[in-house]
N, C-alpha and C positions, 0 to 999 in steps of 0.2 A: 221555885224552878222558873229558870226565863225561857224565852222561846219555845218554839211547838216542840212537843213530844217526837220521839222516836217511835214511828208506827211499824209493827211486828207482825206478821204473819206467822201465825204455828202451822207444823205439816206433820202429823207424828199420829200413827194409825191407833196407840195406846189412848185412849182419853184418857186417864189418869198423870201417862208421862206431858199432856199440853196441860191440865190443871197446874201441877208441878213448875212446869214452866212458865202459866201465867202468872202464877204466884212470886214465883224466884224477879221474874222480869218487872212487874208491875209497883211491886214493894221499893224498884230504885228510883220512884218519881220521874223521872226521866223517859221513860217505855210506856207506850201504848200497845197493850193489844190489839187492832182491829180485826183479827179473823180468823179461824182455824179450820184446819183440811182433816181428813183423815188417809185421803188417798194421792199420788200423786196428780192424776188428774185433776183431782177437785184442785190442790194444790197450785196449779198453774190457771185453772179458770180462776180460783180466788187472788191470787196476786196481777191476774189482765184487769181482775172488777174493782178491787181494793185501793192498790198501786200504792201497797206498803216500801216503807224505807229499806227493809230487812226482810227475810223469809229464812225461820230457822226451820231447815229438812232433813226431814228425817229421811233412811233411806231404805232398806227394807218397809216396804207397803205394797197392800193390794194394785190392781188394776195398772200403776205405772209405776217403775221404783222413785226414787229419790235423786237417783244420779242422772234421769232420762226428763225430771220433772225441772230439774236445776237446771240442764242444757237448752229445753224448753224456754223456760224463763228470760237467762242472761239472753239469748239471740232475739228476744222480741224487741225491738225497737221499740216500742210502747210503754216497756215494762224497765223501770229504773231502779226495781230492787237489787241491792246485794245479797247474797248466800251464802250462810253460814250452815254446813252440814254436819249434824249433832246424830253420832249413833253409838251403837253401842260397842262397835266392832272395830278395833283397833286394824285393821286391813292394809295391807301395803295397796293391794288393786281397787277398797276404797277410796283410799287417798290421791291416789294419782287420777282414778277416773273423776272425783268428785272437782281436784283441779284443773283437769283438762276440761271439763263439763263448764268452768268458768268460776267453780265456787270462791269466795271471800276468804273462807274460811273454814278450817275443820276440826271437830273439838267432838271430845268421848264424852258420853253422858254423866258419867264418873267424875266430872269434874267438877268444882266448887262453885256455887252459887256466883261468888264473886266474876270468876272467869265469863263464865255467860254472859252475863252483862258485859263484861270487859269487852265480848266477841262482839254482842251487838250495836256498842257501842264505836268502837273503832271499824265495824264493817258499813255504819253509816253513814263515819265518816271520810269513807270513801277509800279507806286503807284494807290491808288482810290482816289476818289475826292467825299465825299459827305457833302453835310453842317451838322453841327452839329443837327441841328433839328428833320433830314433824319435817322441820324447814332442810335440816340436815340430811335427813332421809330422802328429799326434793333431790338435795344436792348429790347423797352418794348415790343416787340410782340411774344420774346421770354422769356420773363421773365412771362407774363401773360401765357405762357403755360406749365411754369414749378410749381411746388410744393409752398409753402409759404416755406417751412424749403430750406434752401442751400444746393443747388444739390453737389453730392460728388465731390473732384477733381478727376475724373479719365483719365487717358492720353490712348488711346485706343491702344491697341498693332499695333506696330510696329511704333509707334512715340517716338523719341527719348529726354527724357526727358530735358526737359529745364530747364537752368539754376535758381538761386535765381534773379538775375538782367533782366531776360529773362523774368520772369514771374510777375516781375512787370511792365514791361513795357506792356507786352499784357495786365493787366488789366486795365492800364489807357488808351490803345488802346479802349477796349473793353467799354470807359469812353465817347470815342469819343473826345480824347482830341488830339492836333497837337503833331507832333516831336519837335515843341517849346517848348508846354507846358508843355510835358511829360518832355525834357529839364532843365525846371526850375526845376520842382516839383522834380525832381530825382538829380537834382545839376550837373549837367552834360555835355556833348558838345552836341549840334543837331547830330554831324556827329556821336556820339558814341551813339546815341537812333536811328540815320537810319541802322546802323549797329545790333544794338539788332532785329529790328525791320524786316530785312533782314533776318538775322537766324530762328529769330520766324515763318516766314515766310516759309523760308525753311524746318524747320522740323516738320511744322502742315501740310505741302504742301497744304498749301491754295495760294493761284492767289493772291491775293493781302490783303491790310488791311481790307477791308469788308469782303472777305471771312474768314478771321482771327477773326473777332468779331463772326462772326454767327458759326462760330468752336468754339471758348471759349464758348458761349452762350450753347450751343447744349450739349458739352462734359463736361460742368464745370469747366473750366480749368482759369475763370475769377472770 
């Protein structure tokens, strides 16, 4: 393994489901645990003291939930974790809060060892991780609250228009489709749609690609 470790915060009011989790994360070489919560407050004091790369939360928990501990977190300025919320409750009202709240990422406990890692992996590096299924349901729950006619393109002042290559790429973003796929479909290199994907990024000043889908979604800009 080169370079530091990816350092992990668990937040998971089960001890058994964070052993679970250290175990599944630690086994990739790559992941460090530094710290585990049980509640959300500890959760948010342990990621101000820690300042892991990652904080997987859970969200049902004593004392604060998980969705209140995640909003906590992304707003500190201090605090440069990303959030990946791991539960057990497939939710339409957890998913959209856990994204509004900021989170990375959001992923059923039910899922494979592999995926986990996959999550914390890409949420550290600085992208979101949701399965296509997830990203969809982003997209129809904002499409069922828009108009039947196509909402205008409008770019809201003080966003700095994007490019013709820019603004294909956010709508296949906004498709739920990968930086491979968009890759193909665009004839292109991966590295030159993470780089589209990057600026787009920057100049919607959205957190990552889910908040960039629910920004095109919202402003019409997909």
């Amino acid at each position: 393994m080169t370079g530091s470790p990816i350092r992990v915060l668990l937040v998971d009011d089960h001890a058994v489901m964070r052993a679970g989790f250290r175990m599944i994360l630690e086994a990739a070489g790559d992941i460090a645990i530094v710290g585990e919560a049980a509640t959300g407050v500890e959760g948010v004091a342990a990621a101000s003291a820690l300042h892991p790369d990652v904080v997987c939360m859970d969200v049902q928990m004593p004392d604060m939930d998980g969705l209140e501990a995640t909003r906590r977190i992304v707003a500190d300025p201090a605090i440069a974790a990303a959030v990946v919320v791991v539960t057990t409750f497939d939710r339409d009202d957890y998913l959209f809060s856990a994204l509004s709240a900021g989170a990375s990422g959001f992923l059923l406990k039910n899922a494979g060892p592999e995926e986990l890692v996959s999550a914390v992996r890409v949420a550290a590096a600085g992208d979101a991780l949701l399965a296509p299924e997830v990203t969809r349901r982003v997209i129809a729950r904002f499409a069922d609250a828009e108009p039947s006619a196509p909402a205008p393109r409008v770019v809201p002042a003080g966003v700095p228009e994007l490019t013709e290559r820019e603004d294909e790429v956010l709508r296949l973003v906004a498709q739920a489709l990968s930086n491979a796929e968009i890759a193909e479909r665009l004839y292109i290199g991966e590295a030159t749609v993470k780089t589209h994907v990057s600026n787009v990024l920057q100049k919607l000043g959205a957190r990552d690609r889910v908040a960039a889908v629910v920004y095109a979604h919202r402003h019409g800009l997909a």
